[in-house]
VEXDREN-2710 file (C-alpha; in Angstrom, 1 decimal):
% VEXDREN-2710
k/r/px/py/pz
1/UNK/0.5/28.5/-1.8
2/UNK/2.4/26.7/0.2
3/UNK/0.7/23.7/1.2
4/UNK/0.0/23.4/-2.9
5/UNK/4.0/23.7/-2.9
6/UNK/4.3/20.9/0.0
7/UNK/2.0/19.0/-2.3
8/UNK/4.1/19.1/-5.5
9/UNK/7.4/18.7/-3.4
10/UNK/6.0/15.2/-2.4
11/UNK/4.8/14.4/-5.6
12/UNK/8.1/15.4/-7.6
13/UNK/10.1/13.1/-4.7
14/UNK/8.2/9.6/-6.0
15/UNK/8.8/11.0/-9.7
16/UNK/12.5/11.4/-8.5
17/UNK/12.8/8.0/-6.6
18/UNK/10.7/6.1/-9.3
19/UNK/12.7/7.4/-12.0
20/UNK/16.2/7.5/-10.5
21/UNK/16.1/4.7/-8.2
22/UNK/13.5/2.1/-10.3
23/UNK/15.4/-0.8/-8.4
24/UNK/13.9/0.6/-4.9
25/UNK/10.5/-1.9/-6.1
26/UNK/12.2/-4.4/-7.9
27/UNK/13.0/-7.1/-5.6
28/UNK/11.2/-10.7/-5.8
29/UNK/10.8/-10.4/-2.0
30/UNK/8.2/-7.7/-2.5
31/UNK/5.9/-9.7/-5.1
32/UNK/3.0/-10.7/-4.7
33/UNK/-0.2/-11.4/-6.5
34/UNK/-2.6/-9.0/-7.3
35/UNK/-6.8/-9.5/-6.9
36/UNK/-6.2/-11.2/-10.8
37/UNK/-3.7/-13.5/-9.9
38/UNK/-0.3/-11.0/-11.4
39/UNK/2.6/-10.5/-9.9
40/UNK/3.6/-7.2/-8.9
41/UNK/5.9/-5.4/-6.4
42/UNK/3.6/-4.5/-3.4
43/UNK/4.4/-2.4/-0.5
44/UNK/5.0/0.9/-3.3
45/UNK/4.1/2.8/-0.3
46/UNK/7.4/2.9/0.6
47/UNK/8.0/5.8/-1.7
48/UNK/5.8/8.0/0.4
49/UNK/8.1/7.4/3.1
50/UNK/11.1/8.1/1.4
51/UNK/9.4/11.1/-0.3
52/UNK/8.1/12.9/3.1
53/UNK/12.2/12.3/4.4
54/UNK/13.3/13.9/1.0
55/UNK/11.4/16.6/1.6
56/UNK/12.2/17.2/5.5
57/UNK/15.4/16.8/4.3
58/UNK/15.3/19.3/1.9
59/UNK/13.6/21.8/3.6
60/UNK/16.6/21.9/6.2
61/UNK/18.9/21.8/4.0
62/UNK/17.0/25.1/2.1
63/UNK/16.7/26.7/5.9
64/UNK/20.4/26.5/7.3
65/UNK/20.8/28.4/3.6
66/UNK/18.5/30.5/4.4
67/UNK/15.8/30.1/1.8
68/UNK/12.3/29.7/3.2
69/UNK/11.5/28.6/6.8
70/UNK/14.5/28.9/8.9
71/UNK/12.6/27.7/12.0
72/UNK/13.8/24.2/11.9
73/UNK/10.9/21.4/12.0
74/UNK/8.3/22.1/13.5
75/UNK/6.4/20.1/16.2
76/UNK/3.3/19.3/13.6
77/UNK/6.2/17.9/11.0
78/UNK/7.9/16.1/13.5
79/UNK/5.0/14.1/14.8
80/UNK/4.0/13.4/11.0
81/UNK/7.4/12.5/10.4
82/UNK/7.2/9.9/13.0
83/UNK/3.8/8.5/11.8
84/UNK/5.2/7.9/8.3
85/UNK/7.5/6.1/9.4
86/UNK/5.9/4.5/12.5
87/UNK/3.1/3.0/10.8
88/UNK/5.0/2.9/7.0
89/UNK/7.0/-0.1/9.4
90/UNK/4.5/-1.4/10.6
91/UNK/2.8/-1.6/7.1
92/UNK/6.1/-3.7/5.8
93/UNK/6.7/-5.4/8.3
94/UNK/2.8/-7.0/7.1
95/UNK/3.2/-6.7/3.5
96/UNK/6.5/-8.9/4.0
97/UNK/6.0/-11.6/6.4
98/UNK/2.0/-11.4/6.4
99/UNK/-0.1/-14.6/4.3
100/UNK/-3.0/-12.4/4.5
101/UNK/-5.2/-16.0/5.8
102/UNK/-6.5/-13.5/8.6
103/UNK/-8.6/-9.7/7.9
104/UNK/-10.0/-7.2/9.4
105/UNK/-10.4/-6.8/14.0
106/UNK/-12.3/-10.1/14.2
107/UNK/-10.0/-12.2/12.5
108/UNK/-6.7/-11.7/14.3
109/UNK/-8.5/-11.5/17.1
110/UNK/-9.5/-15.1/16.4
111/UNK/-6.3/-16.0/15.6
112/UNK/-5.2/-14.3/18.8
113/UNK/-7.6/-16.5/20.0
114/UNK/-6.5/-19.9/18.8
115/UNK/-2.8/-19.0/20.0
116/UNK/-1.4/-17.3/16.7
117/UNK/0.0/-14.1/17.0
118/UNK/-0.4/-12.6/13.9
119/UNK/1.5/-9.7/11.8
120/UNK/-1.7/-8.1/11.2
121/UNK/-2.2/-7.9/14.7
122/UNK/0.9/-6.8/15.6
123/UNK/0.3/-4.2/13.3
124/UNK/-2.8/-3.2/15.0
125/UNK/-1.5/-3.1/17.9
126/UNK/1.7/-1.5/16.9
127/UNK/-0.6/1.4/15.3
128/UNK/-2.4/1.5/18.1
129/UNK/1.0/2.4/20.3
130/UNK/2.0/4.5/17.9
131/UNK/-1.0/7.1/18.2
132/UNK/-0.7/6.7/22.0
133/UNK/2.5/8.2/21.4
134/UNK/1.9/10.9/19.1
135/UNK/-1.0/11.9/20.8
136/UNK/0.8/12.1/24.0
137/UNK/3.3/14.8/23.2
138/UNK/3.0/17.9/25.5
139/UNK/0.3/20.5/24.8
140/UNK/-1.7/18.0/22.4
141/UNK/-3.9/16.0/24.1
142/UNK/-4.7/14.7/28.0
143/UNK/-7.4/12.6/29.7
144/UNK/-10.4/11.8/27.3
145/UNK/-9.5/13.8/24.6
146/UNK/-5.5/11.8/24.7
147/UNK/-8.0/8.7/24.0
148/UNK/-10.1/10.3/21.2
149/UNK/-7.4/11.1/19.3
150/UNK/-5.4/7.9/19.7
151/UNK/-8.1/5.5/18.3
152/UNK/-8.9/8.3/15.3
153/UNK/-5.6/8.3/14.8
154/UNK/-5.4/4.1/14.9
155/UNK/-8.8/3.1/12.9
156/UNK/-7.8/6.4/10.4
157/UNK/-4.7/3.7/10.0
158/UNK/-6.9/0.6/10.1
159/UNK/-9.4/1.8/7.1
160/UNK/-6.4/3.1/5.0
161/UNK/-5.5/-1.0/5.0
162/UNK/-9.6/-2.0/4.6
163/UNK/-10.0/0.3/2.1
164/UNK/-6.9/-1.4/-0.2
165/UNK/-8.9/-4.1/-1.8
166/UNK/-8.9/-2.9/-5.5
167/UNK/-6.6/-0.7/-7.7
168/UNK/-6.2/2.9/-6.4
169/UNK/-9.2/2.8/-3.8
170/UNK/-7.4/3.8/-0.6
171/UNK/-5.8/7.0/-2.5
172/UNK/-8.8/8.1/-4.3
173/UNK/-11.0/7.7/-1.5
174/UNK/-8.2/9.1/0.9
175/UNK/-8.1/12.0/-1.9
176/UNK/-11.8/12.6/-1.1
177/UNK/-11.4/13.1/2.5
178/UNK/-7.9/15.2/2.4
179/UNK/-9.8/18.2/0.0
180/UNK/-12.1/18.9/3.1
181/UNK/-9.4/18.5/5.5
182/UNK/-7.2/21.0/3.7
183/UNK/-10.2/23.6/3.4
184/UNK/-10.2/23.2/6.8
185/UNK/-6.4/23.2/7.9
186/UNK/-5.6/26.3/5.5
187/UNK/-1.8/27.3/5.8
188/UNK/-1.5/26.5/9.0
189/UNK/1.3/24.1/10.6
190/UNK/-1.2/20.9/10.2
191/UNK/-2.0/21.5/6.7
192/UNK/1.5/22.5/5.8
193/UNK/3.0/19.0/7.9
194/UNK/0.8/16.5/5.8
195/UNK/1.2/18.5/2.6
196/UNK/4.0/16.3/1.1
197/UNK/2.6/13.0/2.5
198/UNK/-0.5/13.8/0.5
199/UNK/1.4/14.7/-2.5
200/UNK/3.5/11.2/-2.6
201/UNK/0.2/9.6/-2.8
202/UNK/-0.9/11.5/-5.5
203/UNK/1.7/10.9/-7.4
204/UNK/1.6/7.3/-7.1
205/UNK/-1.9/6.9/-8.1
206/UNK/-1.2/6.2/-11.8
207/UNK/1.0/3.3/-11.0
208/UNK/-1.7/1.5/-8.7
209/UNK/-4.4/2.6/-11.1
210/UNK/-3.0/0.4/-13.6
211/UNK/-1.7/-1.6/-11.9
212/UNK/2.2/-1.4/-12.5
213/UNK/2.1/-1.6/-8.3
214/UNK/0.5/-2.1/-5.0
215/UNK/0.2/0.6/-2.9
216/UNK/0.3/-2.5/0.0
217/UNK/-0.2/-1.8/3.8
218/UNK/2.9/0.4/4.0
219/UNK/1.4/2.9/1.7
220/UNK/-2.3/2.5/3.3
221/UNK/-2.0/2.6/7.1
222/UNK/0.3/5.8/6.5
223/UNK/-2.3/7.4/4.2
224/UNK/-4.5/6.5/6.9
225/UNK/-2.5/7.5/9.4
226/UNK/-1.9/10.9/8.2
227/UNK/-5.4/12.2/7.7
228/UNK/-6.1/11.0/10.8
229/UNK/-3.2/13.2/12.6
230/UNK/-4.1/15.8/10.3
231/UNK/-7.5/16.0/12.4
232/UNK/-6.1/16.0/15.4
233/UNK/-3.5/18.7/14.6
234/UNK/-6.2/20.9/13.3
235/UNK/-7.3/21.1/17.3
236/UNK/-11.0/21.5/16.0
237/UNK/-13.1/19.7/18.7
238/UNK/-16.3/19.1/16.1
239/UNK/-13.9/18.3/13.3
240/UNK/-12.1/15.2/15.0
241/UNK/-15.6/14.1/16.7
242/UNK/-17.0/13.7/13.6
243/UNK/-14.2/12.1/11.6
244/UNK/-14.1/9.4/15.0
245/UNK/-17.7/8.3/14.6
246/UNK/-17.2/8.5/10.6
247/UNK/-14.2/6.2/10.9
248/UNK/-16.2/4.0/13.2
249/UNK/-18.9/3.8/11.5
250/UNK/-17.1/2.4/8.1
251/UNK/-14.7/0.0/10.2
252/UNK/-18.2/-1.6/11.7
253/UNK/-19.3/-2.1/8.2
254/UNK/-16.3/-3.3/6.7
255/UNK/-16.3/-5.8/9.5
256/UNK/-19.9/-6.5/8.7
257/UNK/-20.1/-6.8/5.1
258/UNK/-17.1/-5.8/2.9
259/UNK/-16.0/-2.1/1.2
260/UNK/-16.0/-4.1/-2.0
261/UNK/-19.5/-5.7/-2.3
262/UNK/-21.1/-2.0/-0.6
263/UNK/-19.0/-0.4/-3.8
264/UNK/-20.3/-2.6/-6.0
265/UNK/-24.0/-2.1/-4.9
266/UNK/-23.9/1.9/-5.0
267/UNK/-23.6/3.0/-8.8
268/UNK/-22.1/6.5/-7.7
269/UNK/-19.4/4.8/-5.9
270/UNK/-18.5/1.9/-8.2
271/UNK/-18.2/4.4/-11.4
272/UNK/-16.0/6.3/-8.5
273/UNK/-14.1/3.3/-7.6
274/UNK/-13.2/2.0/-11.1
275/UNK/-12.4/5.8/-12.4
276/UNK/-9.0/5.6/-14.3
277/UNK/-8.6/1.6/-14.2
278/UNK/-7.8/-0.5/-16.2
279/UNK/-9.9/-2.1/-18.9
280/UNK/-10.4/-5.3/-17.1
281/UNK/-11.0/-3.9/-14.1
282/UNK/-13.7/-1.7/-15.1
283/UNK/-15.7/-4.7/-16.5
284/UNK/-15.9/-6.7/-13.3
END
């Protein structure tokens, strides 16, 4: 019950910012064109960050009154805290200055190569840093297993942003892998710390469905980001092994080929992928 209340407490947040602050997207610096050529306000993943500090927020403010956990935050909330945010900047610092003329590990590593340092890099690099830190917190992770976790923590991150290509295919695919995860996590502190998170995306799904929005790379390296830490929370050695090779395995073939044209070829995942768009984009 509660992580289903964690859930709705994100969700109702977005419905809260989208409704009482609708200027929070409205900006001419945050459009940019869409895969037909419109206009919209990208980097809607903002509202996920804003929605997991509403909730934080809210759940001290409930505590010191003594309503619900009066424990303070916890160290599982903390860390995801900081990976909202921590890779949410790092996503918008991209979605603002990036021109998107490099993707994916071998091109800004080729524009690494030629001299330019670019802000997809930087936010590869940056995620990487990130989950170096989070992972690195006392009683989590040492040796090996520190490195394990980092780079699940970092490609989780990385495919959030491969997978945002189309209309609501990083939440509905990110939707796919969180229902296990939660199984898994139960009530416990991980599944209760990534609860809201999960609930924000949710409830911006209808908006980059049709299209009102782009999710952007703030919203998808935290999605990313999240299920990733989620894993390593859980403390389940077979659980994070297998979601590393699973996450390496689709960032070799999005380097390879493309999510899209895979998509595209599999009729079980295309009907998947266009579920709930838009006219026009379920006739391409």
């Amino acid at each position: 019950m509660i992580v289903v209340l964690g859930l709705l407490a994100g969700a109702l947040a977005v419905v809260f910012l989208r409704v009482g602050a609708p200027d929070v997207l409205a900006s001419p610096v945050l459009e940019r064109e869409n895969y037909r050529g419109h206009r919209l306000p990208t980097a809607a993943g903002i509202l996920i960050v804003l929605a997991v500090l509403v909730v934080e927020a809210g759940r001290a403010v409930l505590g010191a009154l003594g309503v619900g956990e009066q424990s303070g935050l916890t160290i599982d909330r903390s860390l995801v805290l900081f990976a909202v945010f921590a890779f949410g900047l790092l996503g918008l610092l991209d979605d603002l200055l990036g021109d998107g003329s490099a993707r994916g590990f071998s091109g800004h590593v080729g524009a690494l190569a030629r001299g330019r340092i670019t802000t997809g890099f930087l936010k590869l690099f940056g995620g990487a840093a990130v989950a170096v830190v989070l992972v690195a917190t006392p009683g989590f992770a040492s040796g090996r297993r520190l490195i394990v976790d980092a780079v699940l923590i970092a490609l989780a991150a990385n495919l959030g942003n491969l997978l945002d290509r189309a209309p609501g295919r990083t939440i509905k695919f990110a939707l796919v892998a969180y229902v296990p995860l939660a199984l898994v996590l139960g009530t416990g502190a991980a599944g209760v710390a990534i609860a809201p998170a999960m609930g924000a995306a949710i409830a911006l799904l209808p908006d980059d469905l049709a299209e009102r929005v782009m999710l952007g790379d703030t919203g998808a390296n935290v999605i990313g980001a999240v299920l990733g830490l989620g894993v390593v929370l859980g403390r389940g050695e077979t659980s994070r092994v297998t979601a590393l090779v699973i996450v390496v395995v689709l960032t070799i073939v999005a380097e390879v080929s493309s999510f899209s044209r895979v998509i595209d070829r599999v009729a079980p995942l295309r009907w998947f992928d266009r579920l709930g768009s838009t006219p026009e984009r379920k006739a391409q």
